[in-house]
Structures are given as structure tokens and as C-alpha cells.
PyMOL CGO cylinders between C-alpha atoms (Angstrom):
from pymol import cmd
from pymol.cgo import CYLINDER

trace = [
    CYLINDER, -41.86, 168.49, -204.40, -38.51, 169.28, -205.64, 0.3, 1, 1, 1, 1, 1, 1,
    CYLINDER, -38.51, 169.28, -205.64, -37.33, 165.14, -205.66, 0.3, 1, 1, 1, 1, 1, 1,
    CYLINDER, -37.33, 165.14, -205.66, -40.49, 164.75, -207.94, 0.3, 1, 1, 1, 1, 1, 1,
    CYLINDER, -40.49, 164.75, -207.94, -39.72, 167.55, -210.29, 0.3, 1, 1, 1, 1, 1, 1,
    CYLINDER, -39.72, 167.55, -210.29, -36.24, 166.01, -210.72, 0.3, 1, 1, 1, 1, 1, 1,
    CYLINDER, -36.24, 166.01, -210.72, -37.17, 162.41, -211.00, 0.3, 1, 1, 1, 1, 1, 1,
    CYLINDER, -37.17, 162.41, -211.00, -39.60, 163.90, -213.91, 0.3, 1, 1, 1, 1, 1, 1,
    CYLINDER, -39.60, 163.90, -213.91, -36.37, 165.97, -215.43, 0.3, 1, 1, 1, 1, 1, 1,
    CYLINDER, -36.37, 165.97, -215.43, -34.65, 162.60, -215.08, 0.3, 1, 1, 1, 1, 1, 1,
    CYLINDER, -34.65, 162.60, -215.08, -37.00, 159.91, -216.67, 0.3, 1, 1, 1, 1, 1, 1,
    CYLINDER, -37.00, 159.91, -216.67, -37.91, 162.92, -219.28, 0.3, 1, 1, 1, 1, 1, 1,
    CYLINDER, -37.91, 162.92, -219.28, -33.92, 162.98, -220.21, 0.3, 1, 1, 1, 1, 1, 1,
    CYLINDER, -33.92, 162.98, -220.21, -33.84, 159.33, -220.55, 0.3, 1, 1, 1, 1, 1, 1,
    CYLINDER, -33.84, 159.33, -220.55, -36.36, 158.92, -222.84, 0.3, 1, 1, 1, 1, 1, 1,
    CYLINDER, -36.36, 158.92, -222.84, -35.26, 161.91, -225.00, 0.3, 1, 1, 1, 1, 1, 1,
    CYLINDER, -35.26, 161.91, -225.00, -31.74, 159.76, -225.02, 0.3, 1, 1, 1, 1, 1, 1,
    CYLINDER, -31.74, 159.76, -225.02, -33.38, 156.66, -225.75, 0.3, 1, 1, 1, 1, 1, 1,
    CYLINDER, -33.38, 156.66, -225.75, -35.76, 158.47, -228.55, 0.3, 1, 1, 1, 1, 1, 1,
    CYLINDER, -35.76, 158.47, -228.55, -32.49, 159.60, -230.24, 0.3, 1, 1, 1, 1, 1, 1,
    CYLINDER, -32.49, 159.60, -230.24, -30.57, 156.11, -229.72, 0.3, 1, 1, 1, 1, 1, 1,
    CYLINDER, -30.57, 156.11, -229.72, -33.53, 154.56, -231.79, 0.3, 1, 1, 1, 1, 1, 1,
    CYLINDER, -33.53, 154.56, -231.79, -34.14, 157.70, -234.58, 0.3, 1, 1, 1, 1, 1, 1,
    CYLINDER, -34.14, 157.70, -234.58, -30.44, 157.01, -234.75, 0.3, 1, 1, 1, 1, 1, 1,
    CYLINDER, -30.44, 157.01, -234.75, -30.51, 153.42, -235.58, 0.3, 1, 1, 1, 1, 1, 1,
    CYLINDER, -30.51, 153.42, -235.58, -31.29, 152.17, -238.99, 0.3, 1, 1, 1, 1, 1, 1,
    CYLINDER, -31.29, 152.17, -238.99, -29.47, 153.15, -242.24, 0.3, 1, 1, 1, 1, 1, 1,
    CYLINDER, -29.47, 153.15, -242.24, -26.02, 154.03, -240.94, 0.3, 1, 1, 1, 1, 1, 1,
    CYLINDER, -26.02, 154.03, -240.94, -22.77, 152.64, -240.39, 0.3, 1, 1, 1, 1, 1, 1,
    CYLINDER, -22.77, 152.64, -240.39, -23.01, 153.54, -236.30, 0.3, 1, 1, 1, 1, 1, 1,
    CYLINDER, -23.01, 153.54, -236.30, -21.24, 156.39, -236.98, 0.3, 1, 1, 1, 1, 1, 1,
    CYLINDER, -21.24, 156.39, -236.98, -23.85, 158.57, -238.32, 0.3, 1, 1, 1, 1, 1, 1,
    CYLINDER, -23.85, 158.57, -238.32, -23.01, 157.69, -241.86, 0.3, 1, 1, 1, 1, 1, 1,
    CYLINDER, -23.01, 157.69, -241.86, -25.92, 157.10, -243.92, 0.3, 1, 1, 1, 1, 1, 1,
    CYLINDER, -25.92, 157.10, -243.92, -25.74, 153.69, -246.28, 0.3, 1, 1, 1, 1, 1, 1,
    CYLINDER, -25.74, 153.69, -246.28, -25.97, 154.03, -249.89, 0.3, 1, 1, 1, 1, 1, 1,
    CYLINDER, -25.97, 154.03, -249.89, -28.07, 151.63, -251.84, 0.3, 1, 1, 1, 1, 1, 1,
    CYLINDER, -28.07, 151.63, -251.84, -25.96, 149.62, -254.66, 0.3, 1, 1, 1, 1, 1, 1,
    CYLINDER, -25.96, 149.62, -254.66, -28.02, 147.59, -256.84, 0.3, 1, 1, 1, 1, 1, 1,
    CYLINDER, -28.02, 147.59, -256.84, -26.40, 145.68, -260.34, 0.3, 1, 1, 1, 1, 1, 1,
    CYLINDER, -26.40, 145.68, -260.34, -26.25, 142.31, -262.39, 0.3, 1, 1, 1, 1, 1, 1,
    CYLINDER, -26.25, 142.31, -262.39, -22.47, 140.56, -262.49, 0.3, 1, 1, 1, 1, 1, 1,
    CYLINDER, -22.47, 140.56, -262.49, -22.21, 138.79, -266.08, 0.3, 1, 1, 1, 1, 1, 1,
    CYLINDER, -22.21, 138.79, -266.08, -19.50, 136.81, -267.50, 0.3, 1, 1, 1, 1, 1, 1,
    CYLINDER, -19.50, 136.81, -267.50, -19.44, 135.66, -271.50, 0.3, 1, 1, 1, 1, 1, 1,
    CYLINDER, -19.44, 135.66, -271.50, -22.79, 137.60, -271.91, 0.3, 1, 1, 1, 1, 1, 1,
    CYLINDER, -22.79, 137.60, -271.91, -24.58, 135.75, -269.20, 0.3, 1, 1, 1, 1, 1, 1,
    CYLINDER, -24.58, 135.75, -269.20, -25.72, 136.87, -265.57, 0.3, 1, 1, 1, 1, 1, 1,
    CYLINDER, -25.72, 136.87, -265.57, -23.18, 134.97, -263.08, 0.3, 1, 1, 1, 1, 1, 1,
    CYLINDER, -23.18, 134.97, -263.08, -25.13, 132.41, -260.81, 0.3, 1, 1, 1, 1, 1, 1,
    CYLINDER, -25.13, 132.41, -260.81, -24.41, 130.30, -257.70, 0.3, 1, 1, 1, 1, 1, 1,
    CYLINDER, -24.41, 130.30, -257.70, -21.79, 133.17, -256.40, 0.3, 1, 1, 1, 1, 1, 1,
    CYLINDER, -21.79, 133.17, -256.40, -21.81, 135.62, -253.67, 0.3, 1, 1, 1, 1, 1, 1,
    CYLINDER, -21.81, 135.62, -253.67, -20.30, 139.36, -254.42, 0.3, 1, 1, 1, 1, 1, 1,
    CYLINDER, -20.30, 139.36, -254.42, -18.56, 140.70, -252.04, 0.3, 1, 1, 1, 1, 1, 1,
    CYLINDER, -18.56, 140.70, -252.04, -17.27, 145.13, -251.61, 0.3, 1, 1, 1, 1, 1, 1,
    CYLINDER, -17.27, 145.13, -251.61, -14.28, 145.15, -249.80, 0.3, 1, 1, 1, 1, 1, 1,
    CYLINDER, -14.28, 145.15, -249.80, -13.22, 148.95, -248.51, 0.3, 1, 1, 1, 1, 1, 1,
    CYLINDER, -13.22, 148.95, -248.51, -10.34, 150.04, -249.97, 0.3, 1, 1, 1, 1, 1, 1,
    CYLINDER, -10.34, 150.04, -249.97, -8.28, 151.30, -246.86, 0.3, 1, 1, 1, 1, 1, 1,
    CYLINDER, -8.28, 151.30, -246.86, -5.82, 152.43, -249.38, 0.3, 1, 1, 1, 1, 1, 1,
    CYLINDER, -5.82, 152.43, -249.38, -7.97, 154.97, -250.55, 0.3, 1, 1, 1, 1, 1, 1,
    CYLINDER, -7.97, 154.97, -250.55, -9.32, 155.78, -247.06, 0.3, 1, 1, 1, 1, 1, 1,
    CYLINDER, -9.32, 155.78, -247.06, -12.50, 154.09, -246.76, 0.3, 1, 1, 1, 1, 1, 1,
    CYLINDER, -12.50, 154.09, -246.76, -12.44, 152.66, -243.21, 0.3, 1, 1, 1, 1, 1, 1,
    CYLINDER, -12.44, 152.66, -243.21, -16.69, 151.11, -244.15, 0.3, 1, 1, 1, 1, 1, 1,
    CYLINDER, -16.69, 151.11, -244.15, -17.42, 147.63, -243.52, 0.3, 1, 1, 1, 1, 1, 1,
    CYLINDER, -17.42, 147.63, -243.52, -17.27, 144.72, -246.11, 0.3, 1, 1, 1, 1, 1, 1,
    CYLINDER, -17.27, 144.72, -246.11, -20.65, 144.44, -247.97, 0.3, 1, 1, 1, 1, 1, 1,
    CYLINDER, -20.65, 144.44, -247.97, -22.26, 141.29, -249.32, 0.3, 1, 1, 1, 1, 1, 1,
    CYLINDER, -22.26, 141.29, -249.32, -25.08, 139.64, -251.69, 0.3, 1, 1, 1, 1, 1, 1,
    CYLINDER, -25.08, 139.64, -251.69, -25.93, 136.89, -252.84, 0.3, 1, 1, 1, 1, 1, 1,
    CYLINDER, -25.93, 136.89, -252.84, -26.52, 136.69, -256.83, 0.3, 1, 1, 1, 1, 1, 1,
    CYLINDER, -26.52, 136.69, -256.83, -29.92, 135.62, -257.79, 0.3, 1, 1, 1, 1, 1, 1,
    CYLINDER, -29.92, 135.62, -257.79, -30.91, 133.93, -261.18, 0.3, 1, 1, 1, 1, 1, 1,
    CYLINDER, -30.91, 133.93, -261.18, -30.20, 136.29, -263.62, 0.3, 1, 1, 1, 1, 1, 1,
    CYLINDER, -30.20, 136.29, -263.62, -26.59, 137.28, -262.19, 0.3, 1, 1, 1, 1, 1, 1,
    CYLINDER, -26.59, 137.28, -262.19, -28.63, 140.54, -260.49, 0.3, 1, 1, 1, 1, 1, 1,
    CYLINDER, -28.63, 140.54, -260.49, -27.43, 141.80, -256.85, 0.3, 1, 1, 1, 1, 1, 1,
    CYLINDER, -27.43, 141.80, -256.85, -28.71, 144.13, -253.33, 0.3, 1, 1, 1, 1, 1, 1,
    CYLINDER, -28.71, 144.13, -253.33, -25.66, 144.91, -251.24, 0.3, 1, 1, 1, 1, 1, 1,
    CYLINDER, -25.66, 144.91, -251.24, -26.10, 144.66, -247.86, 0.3, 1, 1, 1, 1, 1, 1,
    CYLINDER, -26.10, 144.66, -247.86, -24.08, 145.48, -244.62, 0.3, 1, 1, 1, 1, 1, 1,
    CYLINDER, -24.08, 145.48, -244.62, -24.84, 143.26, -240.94, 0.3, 1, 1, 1, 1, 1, 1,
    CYLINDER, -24.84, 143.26, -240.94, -26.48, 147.28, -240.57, 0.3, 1, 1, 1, 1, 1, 1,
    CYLINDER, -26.48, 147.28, -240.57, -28.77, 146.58, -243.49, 0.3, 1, 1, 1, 1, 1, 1,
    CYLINDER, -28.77, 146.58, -243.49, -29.19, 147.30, -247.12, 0.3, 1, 1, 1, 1, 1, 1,
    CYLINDER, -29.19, 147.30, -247.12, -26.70, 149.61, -248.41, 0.3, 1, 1, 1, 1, 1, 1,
    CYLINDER, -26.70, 149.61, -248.41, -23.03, 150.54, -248.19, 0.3, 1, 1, 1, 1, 1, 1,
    CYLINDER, -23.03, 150.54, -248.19, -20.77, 153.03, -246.51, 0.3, 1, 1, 1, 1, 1, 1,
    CYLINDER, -20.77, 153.03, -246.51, -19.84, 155.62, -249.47, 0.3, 1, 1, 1, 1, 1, 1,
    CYLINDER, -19.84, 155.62, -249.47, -16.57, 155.21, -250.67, 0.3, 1, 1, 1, 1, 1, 1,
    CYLINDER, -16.57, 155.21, -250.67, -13.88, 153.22, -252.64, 0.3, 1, 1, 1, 1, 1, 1,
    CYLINDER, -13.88, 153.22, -252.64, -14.28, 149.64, -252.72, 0.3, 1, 1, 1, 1, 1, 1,
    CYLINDER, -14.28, 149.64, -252.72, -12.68, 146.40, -254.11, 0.3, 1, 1, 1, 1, 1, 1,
    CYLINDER, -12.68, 146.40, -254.11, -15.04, 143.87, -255.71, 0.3, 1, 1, 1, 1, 1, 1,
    CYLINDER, -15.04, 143.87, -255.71, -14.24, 139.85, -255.02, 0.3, 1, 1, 1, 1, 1, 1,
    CYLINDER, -14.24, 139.85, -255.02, -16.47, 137.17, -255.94, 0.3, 1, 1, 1, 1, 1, 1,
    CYLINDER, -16.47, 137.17, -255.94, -16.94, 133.96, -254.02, 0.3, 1, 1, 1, 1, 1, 1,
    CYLINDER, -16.94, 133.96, -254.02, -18.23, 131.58, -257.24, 0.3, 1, 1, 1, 1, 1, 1,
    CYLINDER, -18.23, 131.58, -257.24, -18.03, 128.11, -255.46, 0.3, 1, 1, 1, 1, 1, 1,
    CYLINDER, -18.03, 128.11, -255.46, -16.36, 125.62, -257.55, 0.3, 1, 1, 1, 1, 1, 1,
    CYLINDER, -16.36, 125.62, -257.55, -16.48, 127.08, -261.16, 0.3, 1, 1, 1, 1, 1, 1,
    CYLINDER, -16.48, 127.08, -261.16, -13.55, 125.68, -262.93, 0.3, 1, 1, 1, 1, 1, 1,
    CYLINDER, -13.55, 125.68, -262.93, -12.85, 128.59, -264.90, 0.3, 1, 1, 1, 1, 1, 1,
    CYLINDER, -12.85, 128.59, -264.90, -9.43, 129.61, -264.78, 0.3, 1, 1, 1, 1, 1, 1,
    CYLINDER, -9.43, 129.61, -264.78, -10.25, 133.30, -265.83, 0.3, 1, 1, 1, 1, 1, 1,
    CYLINDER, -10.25, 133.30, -265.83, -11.98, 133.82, -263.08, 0.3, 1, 1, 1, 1, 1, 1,
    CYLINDER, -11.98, 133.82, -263.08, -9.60, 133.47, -260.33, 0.3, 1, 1, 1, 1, 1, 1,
    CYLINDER, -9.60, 133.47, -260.33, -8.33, 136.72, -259.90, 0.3, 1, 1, 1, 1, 1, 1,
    CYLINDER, -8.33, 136.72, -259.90, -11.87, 137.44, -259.09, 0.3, 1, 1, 1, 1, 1, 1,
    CYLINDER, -11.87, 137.44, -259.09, -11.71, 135.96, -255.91, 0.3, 1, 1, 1, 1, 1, 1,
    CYLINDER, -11.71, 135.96, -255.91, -9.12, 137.80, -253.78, 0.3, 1, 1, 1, 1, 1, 1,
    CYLINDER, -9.12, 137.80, -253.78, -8.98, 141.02, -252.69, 0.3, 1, 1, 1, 1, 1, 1,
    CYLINDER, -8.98, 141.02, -252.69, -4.90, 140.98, -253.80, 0.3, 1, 1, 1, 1, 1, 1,
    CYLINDER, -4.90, 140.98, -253.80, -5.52, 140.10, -257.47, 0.3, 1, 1, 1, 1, 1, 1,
    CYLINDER, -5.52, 140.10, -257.47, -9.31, 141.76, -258.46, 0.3, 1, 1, 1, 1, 1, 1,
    CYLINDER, -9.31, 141.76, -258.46, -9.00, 144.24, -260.85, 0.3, 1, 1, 1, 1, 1, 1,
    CYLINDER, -9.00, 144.24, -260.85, -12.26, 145.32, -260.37, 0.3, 1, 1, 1, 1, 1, 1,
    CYLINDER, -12.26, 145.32, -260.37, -13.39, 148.23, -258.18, 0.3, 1, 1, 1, 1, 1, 1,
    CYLINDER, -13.39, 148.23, -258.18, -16.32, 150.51, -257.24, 0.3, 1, 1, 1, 1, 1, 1,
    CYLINDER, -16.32, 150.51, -257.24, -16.77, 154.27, -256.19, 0.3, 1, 1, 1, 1, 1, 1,
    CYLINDER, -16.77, 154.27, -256.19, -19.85, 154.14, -254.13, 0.3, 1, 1, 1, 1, 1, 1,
    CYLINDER, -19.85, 154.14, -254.13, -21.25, 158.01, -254.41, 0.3, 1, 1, 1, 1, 1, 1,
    CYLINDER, -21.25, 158.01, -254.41, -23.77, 159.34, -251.23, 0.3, 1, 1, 1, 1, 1, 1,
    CYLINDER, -23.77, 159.34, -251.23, -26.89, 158.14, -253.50, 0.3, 1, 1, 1, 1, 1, 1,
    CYLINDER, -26.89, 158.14, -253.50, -25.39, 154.88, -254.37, 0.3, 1, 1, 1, 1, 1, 1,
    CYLINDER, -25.39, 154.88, -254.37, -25.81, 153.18, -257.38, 0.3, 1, 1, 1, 1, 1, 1,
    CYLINDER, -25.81, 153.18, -257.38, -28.30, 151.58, -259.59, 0.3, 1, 1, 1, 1, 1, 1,
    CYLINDER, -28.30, 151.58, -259.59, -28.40, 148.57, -261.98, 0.3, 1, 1, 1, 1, 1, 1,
    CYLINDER, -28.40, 148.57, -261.98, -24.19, 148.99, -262.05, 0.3, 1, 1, 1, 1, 1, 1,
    CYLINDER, -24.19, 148.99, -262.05, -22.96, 146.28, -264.25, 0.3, 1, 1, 1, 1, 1, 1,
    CYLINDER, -22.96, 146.28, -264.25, -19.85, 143.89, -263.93, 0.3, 1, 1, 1, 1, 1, 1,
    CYLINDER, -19.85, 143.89, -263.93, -18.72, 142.20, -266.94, 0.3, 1, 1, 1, 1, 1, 1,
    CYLINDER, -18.72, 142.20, -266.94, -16.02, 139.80, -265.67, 0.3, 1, 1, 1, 1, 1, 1,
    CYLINDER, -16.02, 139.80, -265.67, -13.79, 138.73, -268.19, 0.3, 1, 1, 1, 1, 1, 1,
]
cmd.load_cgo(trace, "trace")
């Protein structure tokens, strides 16, 4: 009677641990950290940027240890960062890149490594909404 009991204390705490492995999963960074959603539109000369892919970079200098986060820009230049975890980013301090295929622009070269960007992003708990990059 007792090797029942236990087998029932047994499968009971494996399913509690599974239960909390799967409540777990979902809009975190694996670490417990919830994602932030971070919606926007990248322009350059007044027009939404097309045929690019935006990239957030975690700044390690400023202590955000996140993973990179990536979209690709629709039509009118508008983005939905995502992580391999889903939709959303770790909060914290990021640096902005752009991957904008073959555009012969000169200007926008510093865009396109983490070393030269100027641009950056403080992603707050709640994320942000319809942020807007005006590259220049």
C-alpha cells in the first residue's frame, strides 16, 4: 500500500514539475525574464526603409547580457521585434544595426555595424510602441 502511495506522490511531483516547466515557457528569455514588445517604422529622407532587416544588439557595455533581436521591415519601413523565444525583447540597453542589402548609399553605412551605429534603444519592462528611427 505504501509503494502505491509513493508511486502516486511521485508521478503527482512530476507532473506538478512538468506543469511549471510549460507555465514557464513562453514570453521569457529562459531566465524568467519576461519579453517586452517593441513595435516602430525605420525611415530615411522621409520615407519608411524597405528591403532591410533591423537588428537590437544588447549593449554588454551597459549590462544587458539579452539576446540579439530581429525583424524584418515590411512595406512601409514598419517593424515587430522578435527573439528565437518569440515576439519581444529582453528589457534593457540596446544597439540598433541595419542589414539594408545592397543600397548604395554611402550615409548609411555606419548603420550596419554594431562598432559605428550611433543609434540606440532603452527597452523599458512594457516595451515600446510605434518608436521611430529616422536614419540620416
Amino acid at each position: 500500500m505504501a509503494t502505491v502511495h509513493m508511486r502516486s506522490v511521485a508521478r503527482a511531483a512530476v507532473g506538478g514539475l512538468f506543469l511549471a516547466l510549460v507555465a514557464g515557457c513562453g514570453s521569457s528569455d529562459g531566465r524568467g525574464v519576461k519579453l517586452a514588445p517593441v513595435t516602430g517604422r525605420v525611415v530615411f529622407k522621409n520615407e519608411g526603409v524597405t528591403a532591410a532587416t533591423i537588428f537590437l544588439q544588447p549593449d554588454v557595455e551597459k549590462g544587458n547580457q539579452g539576446e540579439m533581436a530581429s525583424a524584418i521591415l515590411q512595406l512601409d519601413g514598419s517593424f515587430k521585434m522578435e527573439t528565437p523565444r518569440g515576439e519581444g525583447v529582453v528589457p534593457g540597453a540596446y544597439k540598433i544595426t541595419l542589414d539594408l542589402g545592397r543600397r548604395p548609399e554611402k550615409e548609411l553605412l555606419p548603420y550596419r555595424n554594431v562598432k559605428t551605429t550611433p543609434l540606440t534603444v532603452d527597452v523599458p519592462e512594457g516595451g515600446l510602441s510605434d518608436y521611430l528611427i529616422e536614419l540620416k
